[in-house]
Backbone as CSV, one residue per row, in Angstrom:
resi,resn,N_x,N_y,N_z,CA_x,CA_y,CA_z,C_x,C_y,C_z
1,UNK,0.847,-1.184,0.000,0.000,0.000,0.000,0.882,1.234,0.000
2,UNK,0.375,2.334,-0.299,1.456,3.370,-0.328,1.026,4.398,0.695
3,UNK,2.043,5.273,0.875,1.856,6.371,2.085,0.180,6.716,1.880
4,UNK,-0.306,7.076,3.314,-1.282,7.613,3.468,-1.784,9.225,2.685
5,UNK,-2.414,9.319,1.711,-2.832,10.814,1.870,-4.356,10.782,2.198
6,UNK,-4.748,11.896,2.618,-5.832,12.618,2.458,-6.792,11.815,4.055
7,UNK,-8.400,12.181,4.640,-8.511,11.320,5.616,-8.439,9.760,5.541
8,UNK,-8.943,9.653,6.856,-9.265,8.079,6.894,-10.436,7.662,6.234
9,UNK,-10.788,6.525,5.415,-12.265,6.168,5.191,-12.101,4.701,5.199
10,UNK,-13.690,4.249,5.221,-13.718,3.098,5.481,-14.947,2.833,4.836
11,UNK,-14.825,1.686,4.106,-15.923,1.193,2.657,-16.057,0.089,3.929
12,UNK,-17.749,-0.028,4.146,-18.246,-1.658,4.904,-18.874,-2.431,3.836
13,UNK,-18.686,-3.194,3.814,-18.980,-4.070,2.256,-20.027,-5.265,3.100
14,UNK,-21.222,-5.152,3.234,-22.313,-5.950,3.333,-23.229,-7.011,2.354
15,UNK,-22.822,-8.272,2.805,-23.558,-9.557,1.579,-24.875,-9.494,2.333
16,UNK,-25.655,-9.566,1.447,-27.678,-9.684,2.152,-27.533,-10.814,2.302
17,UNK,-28.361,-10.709,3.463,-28.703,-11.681,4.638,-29.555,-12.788,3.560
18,UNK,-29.051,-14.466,4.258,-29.878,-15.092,3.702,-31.400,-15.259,3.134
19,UNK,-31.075,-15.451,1.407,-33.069,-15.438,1.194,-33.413,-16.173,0.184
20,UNK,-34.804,-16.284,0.149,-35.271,-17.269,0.032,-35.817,-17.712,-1.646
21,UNK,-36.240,-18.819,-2.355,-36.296,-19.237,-3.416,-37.666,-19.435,-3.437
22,UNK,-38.666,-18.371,-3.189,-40.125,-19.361,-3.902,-40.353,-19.425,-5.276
23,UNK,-41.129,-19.829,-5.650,-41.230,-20.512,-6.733,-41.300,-19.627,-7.745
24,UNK,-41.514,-19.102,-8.654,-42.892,-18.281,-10.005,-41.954,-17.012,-9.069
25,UNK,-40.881,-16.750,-8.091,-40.660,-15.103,-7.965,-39.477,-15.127,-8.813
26,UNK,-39.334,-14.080,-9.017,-38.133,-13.570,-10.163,-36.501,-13.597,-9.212
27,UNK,-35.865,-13.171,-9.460,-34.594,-13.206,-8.581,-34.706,-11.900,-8.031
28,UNK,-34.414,-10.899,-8.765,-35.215,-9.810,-8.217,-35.978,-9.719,-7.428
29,UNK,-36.753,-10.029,-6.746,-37.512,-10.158,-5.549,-37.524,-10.918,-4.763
30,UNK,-36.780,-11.987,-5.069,-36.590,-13.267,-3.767,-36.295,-12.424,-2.477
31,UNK,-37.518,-12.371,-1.353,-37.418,-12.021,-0.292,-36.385,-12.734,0.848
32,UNK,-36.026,-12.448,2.146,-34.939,-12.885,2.855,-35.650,-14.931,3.434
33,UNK,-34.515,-15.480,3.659,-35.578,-16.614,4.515,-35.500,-16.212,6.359
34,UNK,-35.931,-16.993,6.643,-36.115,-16.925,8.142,-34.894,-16.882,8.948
35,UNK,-33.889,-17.556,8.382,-32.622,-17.219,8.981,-32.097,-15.889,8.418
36,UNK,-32.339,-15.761,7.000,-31.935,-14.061,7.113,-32.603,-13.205,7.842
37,UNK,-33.552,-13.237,8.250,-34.702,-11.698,9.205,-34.007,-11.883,10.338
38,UNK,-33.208,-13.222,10.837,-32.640,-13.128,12.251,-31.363,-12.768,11.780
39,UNK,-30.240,-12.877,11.016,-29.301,-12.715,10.650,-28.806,-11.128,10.407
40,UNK,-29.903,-10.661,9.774,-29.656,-9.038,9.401,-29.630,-8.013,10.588
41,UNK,-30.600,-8.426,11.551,-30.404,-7.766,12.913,-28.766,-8.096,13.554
42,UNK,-28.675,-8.954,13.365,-27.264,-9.281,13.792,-25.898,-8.840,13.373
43,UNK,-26.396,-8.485,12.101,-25.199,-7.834,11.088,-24.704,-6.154,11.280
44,UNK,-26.299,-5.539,11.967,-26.350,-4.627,12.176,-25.770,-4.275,13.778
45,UNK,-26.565,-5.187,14.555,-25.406,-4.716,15.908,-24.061,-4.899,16.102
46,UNK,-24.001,-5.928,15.117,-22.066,-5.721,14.924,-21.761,-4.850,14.234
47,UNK,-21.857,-4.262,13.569,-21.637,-3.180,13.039,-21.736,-1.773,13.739
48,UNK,-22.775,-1.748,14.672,-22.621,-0.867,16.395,-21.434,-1.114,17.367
49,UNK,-21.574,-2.269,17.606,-20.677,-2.919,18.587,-19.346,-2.362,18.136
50,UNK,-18.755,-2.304,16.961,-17.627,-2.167,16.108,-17.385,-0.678,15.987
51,UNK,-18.233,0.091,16.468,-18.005,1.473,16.251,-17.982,1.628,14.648
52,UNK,-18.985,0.854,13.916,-19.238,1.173,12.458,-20.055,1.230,11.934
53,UNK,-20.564,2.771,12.690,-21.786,2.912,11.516,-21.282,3.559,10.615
54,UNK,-22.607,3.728,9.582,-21.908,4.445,8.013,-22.332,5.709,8.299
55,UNK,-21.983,6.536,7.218,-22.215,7.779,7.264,-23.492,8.070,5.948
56,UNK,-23.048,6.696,5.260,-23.911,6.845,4.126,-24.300,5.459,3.669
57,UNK,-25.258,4.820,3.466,-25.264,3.587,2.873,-25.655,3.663,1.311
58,UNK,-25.117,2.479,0.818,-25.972,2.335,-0.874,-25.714,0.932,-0.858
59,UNK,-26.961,0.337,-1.768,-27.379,-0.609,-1.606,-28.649,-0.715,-3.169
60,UNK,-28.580,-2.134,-3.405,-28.943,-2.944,-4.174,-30.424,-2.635,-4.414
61,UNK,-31.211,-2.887,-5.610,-32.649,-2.877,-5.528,-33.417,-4.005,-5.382
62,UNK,-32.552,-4.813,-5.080,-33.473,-6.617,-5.260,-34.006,-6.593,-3.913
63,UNK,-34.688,-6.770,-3.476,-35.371,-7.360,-2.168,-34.674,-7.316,-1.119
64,UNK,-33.911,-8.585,-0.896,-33.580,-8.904,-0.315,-32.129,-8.069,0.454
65,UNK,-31.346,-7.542,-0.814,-30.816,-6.348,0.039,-31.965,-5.496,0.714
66,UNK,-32.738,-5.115,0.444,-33.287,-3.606,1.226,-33.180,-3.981,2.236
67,UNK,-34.219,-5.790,2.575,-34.277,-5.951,3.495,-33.887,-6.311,4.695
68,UNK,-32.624,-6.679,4.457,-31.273,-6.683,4.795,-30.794,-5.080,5.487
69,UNK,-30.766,-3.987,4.346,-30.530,-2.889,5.430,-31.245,-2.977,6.146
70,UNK,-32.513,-2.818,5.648,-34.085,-1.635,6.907,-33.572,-2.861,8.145
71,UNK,-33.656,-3.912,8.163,-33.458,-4.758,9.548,-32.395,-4.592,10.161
72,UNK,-31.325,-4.466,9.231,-29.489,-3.945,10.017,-29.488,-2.584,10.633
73,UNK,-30.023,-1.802,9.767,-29.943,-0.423,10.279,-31.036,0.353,11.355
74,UNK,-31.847,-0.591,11.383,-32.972,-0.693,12.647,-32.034,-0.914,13.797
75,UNK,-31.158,-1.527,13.822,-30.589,-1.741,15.197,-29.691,-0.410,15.882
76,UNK,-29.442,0.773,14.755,-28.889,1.849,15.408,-29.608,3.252,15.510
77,UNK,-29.168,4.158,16.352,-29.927,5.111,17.269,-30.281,5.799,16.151
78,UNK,-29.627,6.057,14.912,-29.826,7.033,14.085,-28.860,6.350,12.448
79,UNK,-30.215,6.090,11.639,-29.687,5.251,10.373,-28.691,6.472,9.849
80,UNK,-28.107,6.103,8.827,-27.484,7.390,7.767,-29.046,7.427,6.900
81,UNK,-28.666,8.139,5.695,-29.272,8.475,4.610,-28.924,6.726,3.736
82,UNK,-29.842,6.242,2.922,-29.568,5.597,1.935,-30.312,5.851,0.560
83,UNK,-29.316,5.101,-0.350,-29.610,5.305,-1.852,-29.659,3.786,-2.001
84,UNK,-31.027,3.334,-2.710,-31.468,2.231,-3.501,-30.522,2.451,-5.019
85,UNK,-29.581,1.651,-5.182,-28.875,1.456,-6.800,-28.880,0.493,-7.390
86,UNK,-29.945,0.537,-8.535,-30.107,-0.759,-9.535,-28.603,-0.823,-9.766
87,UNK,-27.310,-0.076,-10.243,-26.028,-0.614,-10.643,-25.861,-1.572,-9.896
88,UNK,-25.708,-1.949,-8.191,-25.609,-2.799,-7.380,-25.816,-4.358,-7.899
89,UNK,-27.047,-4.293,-8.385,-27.447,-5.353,-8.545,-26.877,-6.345,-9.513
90,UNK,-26.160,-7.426,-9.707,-25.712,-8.566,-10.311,-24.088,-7.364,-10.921
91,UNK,-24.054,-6.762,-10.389,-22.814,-6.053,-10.160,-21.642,-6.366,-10.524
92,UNK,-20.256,-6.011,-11.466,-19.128,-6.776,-11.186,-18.087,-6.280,-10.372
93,UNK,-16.737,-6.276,-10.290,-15.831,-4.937,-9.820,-15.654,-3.714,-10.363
94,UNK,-15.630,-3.378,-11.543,-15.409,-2.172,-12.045,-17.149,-1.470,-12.323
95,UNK,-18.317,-2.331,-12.131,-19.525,-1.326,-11.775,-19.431,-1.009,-10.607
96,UNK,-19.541,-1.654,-9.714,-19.293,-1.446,-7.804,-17.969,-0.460,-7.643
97,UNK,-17.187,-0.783,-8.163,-15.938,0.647,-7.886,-16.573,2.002,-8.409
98,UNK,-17.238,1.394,-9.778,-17.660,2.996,-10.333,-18.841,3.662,-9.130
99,UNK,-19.801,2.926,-8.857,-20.440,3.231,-7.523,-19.876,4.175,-6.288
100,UNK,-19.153,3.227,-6.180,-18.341,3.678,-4.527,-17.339,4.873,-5.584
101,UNK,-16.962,4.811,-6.368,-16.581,6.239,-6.240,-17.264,7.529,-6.646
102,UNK,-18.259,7.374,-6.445,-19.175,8.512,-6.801,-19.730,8.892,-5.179
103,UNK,-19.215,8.464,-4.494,-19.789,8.915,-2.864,-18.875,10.482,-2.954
104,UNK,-19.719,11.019,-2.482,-19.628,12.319,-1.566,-18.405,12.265,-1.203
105,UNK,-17.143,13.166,-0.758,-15.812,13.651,-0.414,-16.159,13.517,1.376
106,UNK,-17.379,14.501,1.540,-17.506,14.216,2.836,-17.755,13.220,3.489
107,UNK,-18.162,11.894,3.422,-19.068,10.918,3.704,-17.204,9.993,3.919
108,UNK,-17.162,9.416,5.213,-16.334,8.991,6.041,-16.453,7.341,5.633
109,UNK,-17.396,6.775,6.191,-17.828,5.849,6.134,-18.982,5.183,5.447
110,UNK,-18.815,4.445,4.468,-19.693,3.720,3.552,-20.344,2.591,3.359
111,UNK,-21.144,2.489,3.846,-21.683,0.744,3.810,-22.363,0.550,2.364
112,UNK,-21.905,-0.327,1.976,-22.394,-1.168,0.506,-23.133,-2.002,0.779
113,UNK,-24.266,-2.540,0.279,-25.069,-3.595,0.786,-25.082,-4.157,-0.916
114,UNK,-24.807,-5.331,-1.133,-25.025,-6.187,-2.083,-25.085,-7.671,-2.321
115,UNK,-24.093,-8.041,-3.252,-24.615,-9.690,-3.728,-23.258,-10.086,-4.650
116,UNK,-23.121,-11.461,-4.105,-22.071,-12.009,-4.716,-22.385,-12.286,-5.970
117,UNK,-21.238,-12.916,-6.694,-19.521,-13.101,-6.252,-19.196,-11.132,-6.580
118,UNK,-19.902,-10.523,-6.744,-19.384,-9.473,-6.959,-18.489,-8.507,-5.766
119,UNK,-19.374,-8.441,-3.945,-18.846,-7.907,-3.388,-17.704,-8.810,-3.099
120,UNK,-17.399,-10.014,-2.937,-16.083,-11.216,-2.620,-14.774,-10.292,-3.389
121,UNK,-15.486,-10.399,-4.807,-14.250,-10.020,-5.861,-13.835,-8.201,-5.686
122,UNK,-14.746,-7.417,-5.255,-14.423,-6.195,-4.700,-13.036,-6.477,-3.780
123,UNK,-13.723,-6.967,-2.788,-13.033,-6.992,-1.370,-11.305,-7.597,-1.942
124,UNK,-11.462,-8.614,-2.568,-10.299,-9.005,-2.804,-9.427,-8.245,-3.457
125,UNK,-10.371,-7.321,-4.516,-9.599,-6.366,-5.394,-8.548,-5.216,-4.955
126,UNK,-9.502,-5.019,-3.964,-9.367,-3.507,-3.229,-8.146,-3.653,-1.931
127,UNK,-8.210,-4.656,-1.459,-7.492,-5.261,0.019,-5.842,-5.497,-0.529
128,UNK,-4.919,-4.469,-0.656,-3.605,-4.632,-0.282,-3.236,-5.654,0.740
129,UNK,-3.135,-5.630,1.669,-3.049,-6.066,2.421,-4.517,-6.067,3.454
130,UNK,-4.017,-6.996,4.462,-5.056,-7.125,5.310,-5.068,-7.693,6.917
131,UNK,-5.479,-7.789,7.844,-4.882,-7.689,9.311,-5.059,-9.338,9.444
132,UNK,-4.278,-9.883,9.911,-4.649,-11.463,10.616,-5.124,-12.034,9.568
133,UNK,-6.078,-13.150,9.626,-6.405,-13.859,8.148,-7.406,-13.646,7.926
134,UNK,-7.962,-12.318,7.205,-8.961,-11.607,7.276,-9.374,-12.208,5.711
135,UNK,-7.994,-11.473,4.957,-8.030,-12.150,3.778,-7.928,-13.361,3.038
136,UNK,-7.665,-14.338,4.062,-8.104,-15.979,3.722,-9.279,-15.844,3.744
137,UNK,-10.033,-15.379,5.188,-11.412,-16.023,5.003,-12.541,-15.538,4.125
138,UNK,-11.968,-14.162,3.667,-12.536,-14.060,2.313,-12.760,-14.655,0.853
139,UNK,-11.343,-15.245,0.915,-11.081,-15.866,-0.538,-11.630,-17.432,-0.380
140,UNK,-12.051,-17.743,0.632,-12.282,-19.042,1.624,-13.589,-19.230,1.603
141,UNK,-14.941,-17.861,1.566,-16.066,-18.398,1.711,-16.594,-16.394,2.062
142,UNK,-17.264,-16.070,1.292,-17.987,-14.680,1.428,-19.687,-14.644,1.627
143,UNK,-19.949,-15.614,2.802,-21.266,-15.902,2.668,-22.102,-14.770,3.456
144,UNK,-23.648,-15.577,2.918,-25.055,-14.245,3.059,-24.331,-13.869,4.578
145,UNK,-24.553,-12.299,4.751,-24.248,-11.660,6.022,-23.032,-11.041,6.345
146,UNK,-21.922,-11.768,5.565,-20.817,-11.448,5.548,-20.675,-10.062,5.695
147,UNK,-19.761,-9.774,6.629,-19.086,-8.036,6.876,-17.854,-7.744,6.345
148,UNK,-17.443,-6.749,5.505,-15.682,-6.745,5.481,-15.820,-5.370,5.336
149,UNK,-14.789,-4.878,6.477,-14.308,-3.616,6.200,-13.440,-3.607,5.660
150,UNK,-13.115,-2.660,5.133,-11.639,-2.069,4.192,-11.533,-0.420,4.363
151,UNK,-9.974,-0.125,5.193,-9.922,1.205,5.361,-8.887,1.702,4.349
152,UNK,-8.523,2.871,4.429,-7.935,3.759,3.005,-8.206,4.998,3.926
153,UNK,-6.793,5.818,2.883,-6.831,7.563,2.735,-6.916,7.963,1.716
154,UNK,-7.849,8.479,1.544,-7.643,9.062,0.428,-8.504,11.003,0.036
155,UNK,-8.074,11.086,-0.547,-8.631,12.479,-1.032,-10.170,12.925,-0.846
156,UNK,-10.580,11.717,-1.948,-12.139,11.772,-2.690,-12.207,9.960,-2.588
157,UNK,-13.359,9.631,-2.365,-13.585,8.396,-2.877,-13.180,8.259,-4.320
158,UNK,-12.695,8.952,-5.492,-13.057,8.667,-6.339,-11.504,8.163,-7.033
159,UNK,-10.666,8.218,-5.564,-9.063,8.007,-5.440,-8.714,6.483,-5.194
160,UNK,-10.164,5.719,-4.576,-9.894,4.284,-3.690,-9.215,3.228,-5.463
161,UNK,-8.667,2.441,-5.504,-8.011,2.081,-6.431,-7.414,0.462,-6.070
162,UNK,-7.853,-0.538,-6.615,-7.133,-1.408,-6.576,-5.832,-1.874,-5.631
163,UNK,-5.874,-2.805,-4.860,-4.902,-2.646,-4.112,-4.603,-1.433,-2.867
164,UNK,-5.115,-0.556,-2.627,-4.991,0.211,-1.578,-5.767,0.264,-0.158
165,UNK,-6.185,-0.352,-0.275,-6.996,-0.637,1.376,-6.619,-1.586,1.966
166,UNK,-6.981,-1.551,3.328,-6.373,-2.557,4.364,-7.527,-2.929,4.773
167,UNK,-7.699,-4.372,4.687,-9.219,-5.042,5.109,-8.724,-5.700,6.674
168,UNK,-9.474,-4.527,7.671,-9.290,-4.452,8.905,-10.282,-5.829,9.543
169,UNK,-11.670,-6.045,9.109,-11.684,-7.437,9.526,-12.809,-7.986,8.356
170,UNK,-13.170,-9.532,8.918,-14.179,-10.372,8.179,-14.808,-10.726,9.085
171,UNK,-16.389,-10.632,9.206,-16.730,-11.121,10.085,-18.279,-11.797,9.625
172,UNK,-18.999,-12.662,10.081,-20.095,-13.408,9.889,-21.178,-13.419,10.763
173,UNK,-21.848,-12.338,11.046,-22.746,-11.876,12.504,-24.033,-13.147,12.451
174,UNK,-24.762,-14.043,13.101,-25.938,-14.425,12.772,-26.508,-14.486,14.089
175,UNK,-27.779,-14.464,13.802,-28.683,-14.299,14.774,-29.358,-15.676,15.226
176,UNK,-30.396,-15.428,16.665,-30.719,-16.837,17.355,-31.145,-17.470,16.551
177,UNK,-30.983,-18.954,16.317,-31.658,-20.135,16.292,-33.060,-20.104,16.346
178,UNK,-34.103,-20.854,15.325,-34.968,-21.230,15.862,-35.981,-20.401,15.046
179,UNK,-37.313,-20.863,15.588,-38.453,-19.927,14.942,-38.113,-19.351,14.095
């Protein structure tokens, strides 16, 4: 990675919470299953717990992301602002980069809410390096719920670039068992 310029920021890269396959629905709308509605609450208080909320979220138009935020971001005192982005959706790396760099200069912290393999291949893209085996367990398994931060300095979001972030952790929040 190279010297630091400009502040600190930090892209949270969120996989939607497990969901579900009924029949005659489109993919586009496949709502969460029952382990995702418990899962997404969970994603969200770790993301408190962590001292990471966003400043701004953007996120996917399929279902199952939204529902994924509105339940994650229910768990804190005060959501950010979010933007619904069809680009999100079935996404690759260079649409999702073009995304994230169109955030605001001011906006610190960014939560992405989307859908594989696209956010996996972000994370991997973007992650210079990374703390402990943050970056195995990415390349290892990026499943529904999945959290990865990745921090950077930079100017403008519109500076974040391949290789320059440090993916500070991976984490897999899920919620109780049962019902």
């Amino acid at each position: 990675m190279s010297t630091p310029t400009g502040p600190p920021r930090r892209l949270v890269v969120l996989r939607h919470a497990k969901s579900d396959w009924p029949d005659g629905v489109p993919d586009h709308e496949r709502p969460l299953a029952g382990r995702g509605r418990r899962d997404a609450p969970a994603a969200g208080r770790a993301l408190a717990e962590a001292g990471c909320l966003p400043d701004l979220a953007v996120c996917s138009t399929a279902v199952r992301a939204r529902r994924t935020y509105e339940l994650a971001s229910a768990q804190w005192d005060t959501p950010p602002p979010v933007h619904y982005e069809p680009r999100v959706y079935a996404a690759d790396v260079p649409e999702l980069l073009g995304v994230v760099r169109e955030t605001p200069a001011e906006v610190g912290t960014l939560l992405l809410v989307g859908h594989n393999p696209g956010l996996e291949d972000l994370v991997l893209e973007l992650a210079g390096e990374a703390l402990g085996d943050a970056l195995d367990e990415v390349r290892l398994k990026f499943p529904t719920s999945a959290i990865a931060v990745l921090a950077w300095h930079g100017p403008t979001w519109r500076a974040l670039a391949p290789g320059t972030a440090l993916l500070t952790s991976m984490t897999v929040p899920r919620g109780p068992r049962g019902g």
